[in-house]
LOBARO-746598 format. One line per 2 residues: number of its first residue (from 0); their letters; for each residue x, y, z of N, C-alpha, C, O. Coordinates in steps of 0.05 Angstrom, whole numbers, always signed. Layout:
N
NUM	A	X,Y,Z,X,Y,Z,X,Y,Z,X,Y,Z ~ ...
END
This chain:
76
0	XX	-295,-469,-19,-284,-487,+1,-260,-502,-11,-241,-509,+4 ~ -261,-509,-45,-243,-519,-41,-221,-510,-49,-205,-528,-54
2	XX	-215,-488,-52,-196,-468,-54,-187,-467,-35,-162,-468,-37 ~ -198,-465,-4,-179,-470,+17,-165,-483,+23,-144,-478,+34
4	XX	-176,-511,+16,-171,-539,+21,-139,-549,+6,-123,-567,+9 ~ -144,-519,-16,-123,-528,-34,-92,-512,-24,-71,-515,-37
6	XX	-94,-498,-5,-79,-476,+11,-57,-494,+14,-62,-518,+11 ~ -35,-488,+19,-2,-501,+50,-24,-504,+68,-44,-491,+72
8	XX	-9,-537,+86,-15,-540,+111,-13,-513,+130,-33,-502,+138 ~ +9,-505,+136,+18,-474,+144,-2,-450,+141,-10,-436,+159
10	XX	-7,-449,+120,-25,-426,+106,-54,-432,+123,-63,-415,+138 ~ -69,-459,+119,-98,-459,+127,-101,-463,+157,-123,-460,+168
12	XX	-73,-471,+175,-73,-470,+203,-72,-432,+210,-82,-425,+231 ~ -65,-421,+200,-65,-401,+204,-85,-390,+203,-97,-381,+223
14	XX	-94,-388,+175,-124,-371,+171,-143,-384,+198,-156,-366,+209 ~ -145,-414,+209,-154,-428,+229,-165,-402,+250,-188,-394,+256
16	XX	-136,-393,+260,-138,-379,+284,-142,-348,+279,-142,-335,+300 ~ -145,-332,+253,-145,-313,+243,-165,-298,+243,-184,-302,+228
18	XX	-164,-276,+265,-188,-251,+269,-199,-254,+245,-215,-273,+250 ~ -202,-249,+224,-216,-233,+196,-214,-260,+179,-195,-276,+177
20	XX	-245,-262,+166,-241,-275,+150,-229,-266,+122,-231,-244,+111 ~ -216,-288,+115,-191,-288,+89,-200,-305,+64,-208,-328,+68
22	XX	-200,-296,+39,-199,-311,+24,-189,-321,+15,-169,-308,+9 ~ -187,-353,+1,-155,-363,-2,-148,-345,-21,-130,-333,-9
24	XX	-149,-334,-46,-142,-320,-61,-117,-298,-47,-92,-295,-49 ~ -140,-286,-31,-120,-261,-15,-106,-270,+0,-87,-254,+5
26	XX	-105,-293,+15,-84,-308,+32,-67,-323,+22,-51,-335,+37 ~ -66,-325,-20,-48,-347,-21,-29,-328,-42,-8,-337,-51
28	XX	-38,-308,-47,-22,-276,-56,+8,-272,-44,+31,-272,-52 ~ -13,-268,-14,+15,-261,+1,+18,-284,+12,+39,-282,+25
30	XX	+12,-302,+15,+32,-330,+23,+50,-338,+12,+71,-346,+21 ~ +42,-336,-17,+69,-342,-41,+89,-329,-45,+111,-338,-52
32	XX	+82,-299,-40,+100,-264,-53,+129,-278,-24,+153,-284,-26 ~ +107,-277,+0,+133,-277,+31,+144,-305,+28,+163,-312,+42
34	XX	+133,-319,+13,+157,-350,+17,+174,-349,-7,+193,-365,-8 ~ +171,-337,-24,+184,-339,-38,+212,-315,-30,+235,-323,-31
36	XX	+208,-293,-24,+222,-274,+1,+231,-286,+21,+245,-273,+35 ~ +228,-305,+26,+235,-299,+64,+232,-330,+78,+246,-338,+96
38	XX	+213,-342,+67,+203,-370,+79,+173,-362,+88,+156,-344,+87 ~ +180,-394,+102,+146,-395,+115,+140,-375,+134,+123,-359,+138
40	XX	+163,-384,+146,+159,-364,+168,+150,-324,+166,+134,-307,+175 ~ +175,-325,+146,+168,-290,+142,+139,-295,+127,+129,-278,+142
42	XX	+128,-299,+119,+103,-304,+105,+74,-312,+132,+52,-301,+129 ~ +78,-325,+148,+68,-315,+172,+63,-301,+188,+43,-297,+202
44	XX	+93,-289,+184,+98,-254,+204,+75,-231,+182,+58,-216,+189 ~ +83,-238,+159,+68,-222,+140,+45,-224,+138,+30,-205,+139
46	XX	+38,-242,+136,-4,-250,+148,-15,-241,+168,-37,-231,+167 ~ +1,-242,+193,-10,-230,+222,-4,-191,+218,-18,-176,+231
48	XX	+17,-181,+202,+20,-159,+204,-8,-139,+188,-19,-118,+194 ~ -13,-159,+165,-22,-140,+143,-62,-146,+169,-78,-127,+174
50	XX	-65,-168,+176,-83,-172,+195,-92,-143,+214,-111,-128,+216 ~ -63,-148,+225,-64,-130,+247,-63,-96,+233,-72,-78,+247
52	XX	-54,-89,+212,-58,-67,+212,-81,-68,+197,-82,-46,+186 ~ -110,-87,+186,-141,-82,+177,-147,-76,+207,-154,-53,+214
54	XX	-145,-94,+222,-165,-84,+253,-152,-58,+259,-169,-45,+270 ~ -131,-46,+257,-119,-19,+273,-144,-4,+248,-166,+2,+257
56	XX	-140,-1,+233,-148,+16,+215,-187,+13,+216,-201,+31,+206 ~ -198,-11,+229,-228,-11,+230,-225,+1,+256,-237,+23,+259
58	XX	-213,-7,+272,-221,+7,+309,-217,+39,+299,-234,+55,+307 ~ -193,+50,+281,-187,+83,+273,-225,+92,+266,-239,+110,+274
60	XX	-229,+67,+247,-254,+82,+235,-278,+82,+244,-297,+93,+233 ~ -280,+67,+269,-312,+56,+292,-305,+84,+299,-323,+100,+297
62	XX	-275,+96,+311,-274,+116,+337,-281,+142,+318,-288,+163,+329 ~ -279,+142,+300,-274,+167,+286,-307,+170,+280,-318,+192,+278
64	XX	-323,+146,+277,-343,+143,+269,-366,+144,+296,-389,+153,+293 ~ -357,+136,+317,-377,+145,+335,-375,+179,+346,-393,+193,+355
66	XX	-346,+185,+343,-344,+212,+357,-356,+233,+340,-365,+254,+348 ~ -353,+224,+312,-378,+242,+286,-405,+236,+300,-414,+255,+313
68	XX	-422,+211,+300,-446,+209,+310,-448,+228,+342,-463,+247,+342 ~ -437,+222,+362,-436,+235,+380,-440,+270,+370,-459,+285,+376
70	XX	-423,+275,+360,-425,+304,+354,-441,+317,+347,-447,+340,+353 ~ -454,+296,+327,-488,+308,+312,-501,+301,+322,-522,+306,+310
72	XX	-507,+283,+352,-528,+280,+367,-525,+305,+383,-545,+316,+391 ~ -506,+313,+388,-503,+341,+416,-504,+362,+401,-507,+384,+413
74	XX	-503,+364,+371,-513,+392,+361,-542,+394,+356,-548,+416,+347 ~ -564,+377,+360,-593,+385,+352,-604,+400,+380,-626,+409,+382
END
């Protein structure tokens, strides 16, 4: 906890509203890499992107993963 605590104002409002939980570690990686690139801002864009492409890549692997289960239930 208090690694979070120890986050940017910016940084821990974010994680706030953030699908997936984050560790500060892994959130303060790329919080630092994109502000030091780009600002706060690009470093926000970069938090919600790398976000958004873990959920694209879990929904890839539920669908890929029920249509295998499906398949070996209709072959017995």
């Amino acid at each position: 906890m208090r690694a979070h605590d120890r986050l940017p104002a910016p940084l821990r409002l974010w994680l706030k509203g953030a699908a997936l939980p984050w560790s500060a570690a892994s959130a303060r990686r790329i919080w630092e890499r994109e502000v030091r690139r780009g600002g706060v801002e690009a470093a926000l864009r970069r938090l919600a992107s790398v976000e958004a492409a873990t959920l694209a890549r879990e929904r890839n692997l539920t669908q890929i993963s029920r249509r295998f289960l499906t398949q070996k239930s209709g072959a017995r």
